[in-house]
ZAMARGU-4260 file (C-alpha; in steps of 0.2 Angstrom, whole numbers, plus 5000, padded with zeros to 4 digits):
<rodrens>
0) 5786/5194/4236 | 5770/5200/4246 | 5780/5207/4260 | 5773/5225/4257 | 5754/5219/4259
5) 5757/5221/4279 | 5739/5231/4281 | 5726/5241/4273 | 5731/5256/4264 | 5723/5273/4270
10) 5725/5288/4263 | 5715/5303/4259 | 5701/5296/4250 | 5686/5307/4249 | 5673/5307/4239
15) 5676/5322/4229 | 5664/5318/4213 | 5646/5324/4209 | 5643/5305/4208 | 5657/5297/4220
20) 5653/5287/4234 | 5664/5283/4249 | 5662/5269/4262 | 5670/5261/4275 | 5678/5245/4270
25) 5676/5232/4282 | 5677/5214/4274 | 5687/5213/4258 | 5690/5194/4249 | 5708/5187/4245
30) 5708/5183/4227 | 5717/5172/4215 | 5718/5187/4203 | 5726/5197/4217 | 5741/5186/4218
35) 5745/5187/4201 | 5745/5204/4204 | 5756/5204/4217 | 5768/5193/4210 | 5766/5203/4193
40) 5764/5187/4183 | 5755/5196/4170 | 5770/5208/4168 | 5757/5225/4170 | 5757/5227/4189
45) 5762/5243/4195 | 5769/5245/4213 | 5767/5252/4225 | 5750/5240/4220 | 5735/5238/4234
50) 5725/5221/4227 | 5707/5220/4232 | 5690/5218/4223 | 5678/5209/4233 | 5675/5222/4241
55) 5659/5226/4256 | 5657/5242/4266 | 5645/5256/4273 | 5644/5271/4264 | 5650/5287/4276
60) 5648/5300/4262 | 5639/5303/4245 | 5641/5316/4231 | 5628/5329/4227 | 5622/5321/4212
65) 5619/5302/4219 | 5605/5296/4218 | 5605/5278/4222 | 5616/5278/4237 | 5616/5284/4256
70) 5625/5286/4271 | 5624/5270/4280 | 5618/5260/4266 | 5628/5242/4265 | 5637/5241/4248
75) 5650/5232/4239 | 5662/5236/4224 | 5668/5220/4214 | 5681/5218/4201 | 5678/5236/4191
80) 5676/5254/4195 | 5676/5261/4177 | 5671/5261/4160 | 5668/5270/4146 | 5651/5272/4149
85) 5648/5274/4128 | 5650/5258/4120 | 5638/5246/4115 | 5645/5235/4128 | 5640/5248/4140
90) 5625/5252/4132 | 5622/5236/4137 | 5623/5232/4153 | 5642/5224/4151 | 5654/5236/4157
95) 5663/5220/4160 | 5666/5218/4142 | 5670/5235/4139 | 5688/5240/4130 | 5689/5253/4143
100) 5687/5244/4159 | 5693/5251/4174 | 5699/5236/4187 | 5696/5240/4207 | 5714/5236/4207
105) 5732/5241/4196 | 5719/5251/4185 | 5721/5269/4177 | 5709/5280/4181 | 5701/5293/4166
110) 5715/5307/4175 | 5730/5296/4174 | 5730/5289/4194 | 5730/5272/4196 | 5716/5265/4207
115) 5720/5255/4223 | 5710/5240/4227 | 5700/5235/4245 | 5715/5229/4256 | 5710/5246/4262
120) 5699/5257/4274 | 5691/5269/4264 | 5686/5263/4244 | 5679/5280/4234 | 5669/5275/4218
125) 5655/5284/4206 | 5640/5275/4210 | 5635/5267/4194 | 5650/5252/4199 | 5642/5251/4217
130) 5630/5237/4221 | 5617/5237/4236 | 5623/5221/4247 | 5605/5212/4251 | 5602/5215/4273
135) 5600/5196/4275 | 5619/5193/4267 | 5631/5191/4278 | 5646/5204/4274 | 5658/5191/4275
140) 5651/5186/4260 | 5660/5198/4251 | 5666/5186/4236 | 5650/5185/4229 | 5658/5199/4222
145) 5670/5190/4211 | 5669/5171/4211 | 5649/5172/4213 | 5650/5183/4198 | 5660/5173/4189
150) 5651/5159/4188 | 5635/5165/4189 | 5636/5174/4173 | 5642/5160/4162 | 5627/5149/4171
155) 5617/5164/4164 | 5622/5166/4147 | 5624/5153/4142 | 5608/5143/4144 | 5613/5134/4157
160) 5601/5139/4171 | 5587/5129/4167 | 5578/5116/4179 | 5585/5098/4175 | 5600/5101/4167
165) 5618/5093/4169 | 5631/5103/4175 | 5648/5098/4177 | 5662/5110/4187 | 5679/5108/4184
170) 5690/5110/4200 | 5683/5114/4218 | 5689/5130/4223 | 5683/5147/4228 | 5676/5148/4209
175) 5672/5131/4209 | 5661/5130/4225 | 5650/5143/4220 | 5649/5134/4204 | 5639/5122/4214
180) 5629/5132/4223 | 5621/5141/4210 | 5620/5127/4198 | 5610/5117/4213 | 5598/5134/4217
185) 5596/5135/4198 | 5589/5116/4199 | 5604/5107/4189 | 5612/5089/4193 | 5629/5093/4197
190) 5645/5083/4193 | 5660/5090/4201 | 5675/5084/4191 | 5694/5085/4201 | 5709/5078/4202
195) 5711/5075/4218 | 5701/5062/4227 | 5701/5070/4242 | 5687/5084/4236 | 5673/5069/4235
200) 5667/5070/4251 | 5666/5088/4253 | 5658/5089/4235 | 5645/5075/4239 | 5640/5078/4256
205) 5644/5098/4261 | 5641/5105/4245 | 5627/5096/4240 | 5635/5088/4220 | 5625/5074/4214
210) 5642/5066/4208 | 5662/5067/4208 | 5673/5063/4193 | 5690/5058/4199 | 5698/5064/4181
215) 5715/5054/4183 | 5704/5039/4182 | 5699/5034/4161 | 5685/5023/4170 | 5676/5036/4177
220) 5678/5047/4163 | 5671/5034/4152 | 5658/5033/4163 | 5651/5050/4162 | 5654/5052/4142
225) 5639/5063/4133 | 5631/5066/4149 | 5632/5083/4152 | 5623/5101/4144 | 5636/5112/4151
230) 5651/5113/4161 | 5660/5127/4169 | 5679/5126/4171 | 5686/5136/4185 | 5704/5128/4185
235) 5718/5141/4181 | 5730/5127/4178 | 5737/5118/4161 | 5724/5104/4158 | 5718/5093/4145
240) 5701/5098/4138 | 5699/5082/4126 | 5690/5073/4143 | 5679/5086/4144 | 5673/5088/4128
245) 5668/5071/4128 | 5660/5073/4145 | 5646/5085/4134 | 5631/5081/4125 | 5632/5087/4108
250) 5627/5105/4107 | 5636/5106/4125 | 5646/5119/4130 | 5662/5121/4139 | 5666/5138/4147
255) 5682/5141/4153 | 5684/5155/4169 | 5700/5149/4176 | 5713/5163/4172 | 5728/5151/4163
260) 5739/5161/4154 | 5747/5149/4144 | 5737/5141/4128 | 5729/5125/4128 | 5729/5112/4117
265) 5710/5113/4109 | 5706/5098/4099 | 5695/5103/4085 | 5686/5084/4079 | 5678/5084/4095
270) 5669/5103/4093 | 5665/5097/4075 | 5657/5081/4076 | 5645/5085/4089 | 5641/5104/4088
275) 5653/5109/4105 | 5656/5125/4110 | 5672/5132/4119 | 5669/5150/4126 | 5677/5161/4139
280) 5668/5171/4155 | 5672/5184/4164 | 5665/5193/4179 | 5646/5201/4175 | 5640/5219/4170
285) 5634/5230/4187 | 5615/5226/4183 | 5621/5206/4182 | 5632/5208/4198 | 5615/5215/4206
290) 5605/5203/4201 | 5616/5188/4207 | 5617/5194/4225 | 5600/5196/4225 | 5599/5178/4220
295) 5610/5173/4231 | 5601/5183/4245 | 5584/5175/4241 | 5591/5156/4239 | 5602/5159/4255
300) 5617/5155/4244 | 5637/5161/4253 | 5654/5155/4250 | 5664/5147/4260 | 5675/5157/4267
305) 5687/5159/4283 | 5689/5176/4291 | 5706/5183/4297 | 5713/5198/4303 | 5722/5211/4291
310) 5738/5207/4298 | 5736/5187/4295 | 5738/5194/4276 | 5753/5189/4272 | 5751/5171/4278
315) 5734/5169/4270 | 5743/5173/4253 | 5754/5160/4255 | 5742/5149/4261 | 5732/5152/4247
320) 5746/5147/4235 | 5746/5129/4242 | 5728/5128/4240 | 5726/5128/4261 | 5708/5137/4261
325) 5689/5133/4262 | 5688/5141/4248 | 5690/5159/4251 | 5702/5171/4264 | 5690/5187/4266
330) 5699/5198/4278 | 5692/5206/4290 | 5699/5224/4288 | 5697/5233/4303 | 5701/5220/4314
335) 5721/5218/4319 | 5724/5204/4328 | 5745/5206/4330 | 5746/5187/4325 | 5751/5186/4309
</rodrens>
């Protein structure tokens, strides 16, 4: 039920930390994460829960002690606001990866509150989890902050960046797209693999894809067997992963960022007989986060997204449950257009 998700929370925020910054939230992206939260399909969510955590603003006021942050400056806040600061995931540059993460949303702060997300007006974090936003990005662009980051990273890490490679991308969603996008800036051939025929054109012609795999169809999967360095699956759904596989090279790899919570049968002959690797991906450190808008700021690279009013919420949740978006909601938060 999503009948409580009416308009964005405020509340006495203040920037009340040394290091805290507080700004004015003004665009915030809707999320497939944020549903299962408000549906509670992992069992964890805790209500009353405020979802949120593609997340752009203007900072209107600053602790004593930061230093990288002022007012006015145009930020963001993406999927964490915490971490333990000490590990050697944090030492690192992968607060992401962190046993002590602290999510935007449905998190537990180090005193025992729990953190509220950017369906909000004011958002309060300690600077190191704040990111510049680039001037030339538009702030409607605010799910860089998630499903950029989500795809870049796995792009990133694993090797899969490099001039003249084949990338496939598993489903053509708000992950998906960007998917595309970066693997086109980073100068990769692009198949986009879907089940549904009706994503070809808008693969081919508006986002640029080199090809389309219908994957219901064995002869177009037989045609692109051992073709491919790397491909990023964004589907959150239950699907076979024997046709992919095949789809790599030997030494390919297969990283999975769609959030299916049930297991998947993994065939293991496959892996073995040509050096495959299956790997998970999720989100990217602040430093990462930082980096990939800057990217995205120098190669003029956006989502696709369709802006509405905080009050059109609740319908853009159901919308997004039937897959009715190009490709992301962000809502417009201070903007209530009584029309929902």
């Amino acid at each position: 039920d999503t009948s409580g998700v009416l308009s964005p929370f405020n509340f006495s925020r203040r920037a009340t930390g040394e290091k805290d910054v507080q700004f004015k939230v003004l665009y915030c992206g809707i999320c497939h994460t944020d549903l299962h939260f408000i549906k509670n399909e992992w069992g964890v969510t805790r209500y009353p829960m405020v979802p949120g955590h593609e997340i752009v603003g203007v900072v209107t006021e600053v602790g004593t002690k930061v230093e990288k942050f002022k007012v006015g400056d145009k930020v963001g806040v993406g999927y964490m606001v915490g971490s333990c600061r000490k590990c050697a995931s944090c030492d690192n540059d992968l607060e992401n990866y962190c046993p002590g993460q602290i999510p935007t949303a449905n998190g537990t702060n180090s005193n025992g509150t729990v953190t509220y997300g950017g369906y909000s007006d004011i958002m309060v974090s300690d600077e190191h989890f704040v990111v510049h936003w680039p001037e030339n990005l538009p702030m409607e662009a605010a799910p860089l902050l998630c499903a950029g980051i989500t795809t870049y990273s796995p792009l990133k890490y694993f090797g899969l960046d490099k001039p003249g490679m084949h990338i496939g991308v598993v489903g053509l969603g708000g992950l998906g797209h960007m998917a595309v996008k970066f693997a086109k800036a980073f100068g990769a051939k692009v198949t986009v693999i879907s089940t549904s025929i009706g994503k070809k054109d808008e693969a081919l012609q508006h986002l640029g894809a080199d090809l389309f795999v219908l994957s219901s169809q064995p002869q177009e999967i037989q045609g692109a067997l051992n073709t491919m360095d790397g491909i990023i699956d964004t589907v959150s759904a239950d699907h076979p992963l024997l046709p992919l596989l095949g789809m790599l090279k030997p030494h390919g790899k297969l990283v999975m960022v769609g959030a299916y919570v049930k297991p998947l049968q993994l065939p293991v002959f496959p892996l073995i007989l040509g050096r495959k690797l299956v790997a998970g991906s999720a989100i990217g450190g602040v430093k990462e986060t930082q980096e990939m808008l800057d990217f995205a700021s120098k190669h003029n690279i956006t989502p696709d997204v369709e802006v509405v009013p905080m009050d059109y919420v609740n319908t853009a949740v159901h919308r997004l449950l039937k897959s009715d978006v190009k490709y992301r909601f962000v809502l417009d938060i201070g903007n209530h257009s009584n029309s929902a």
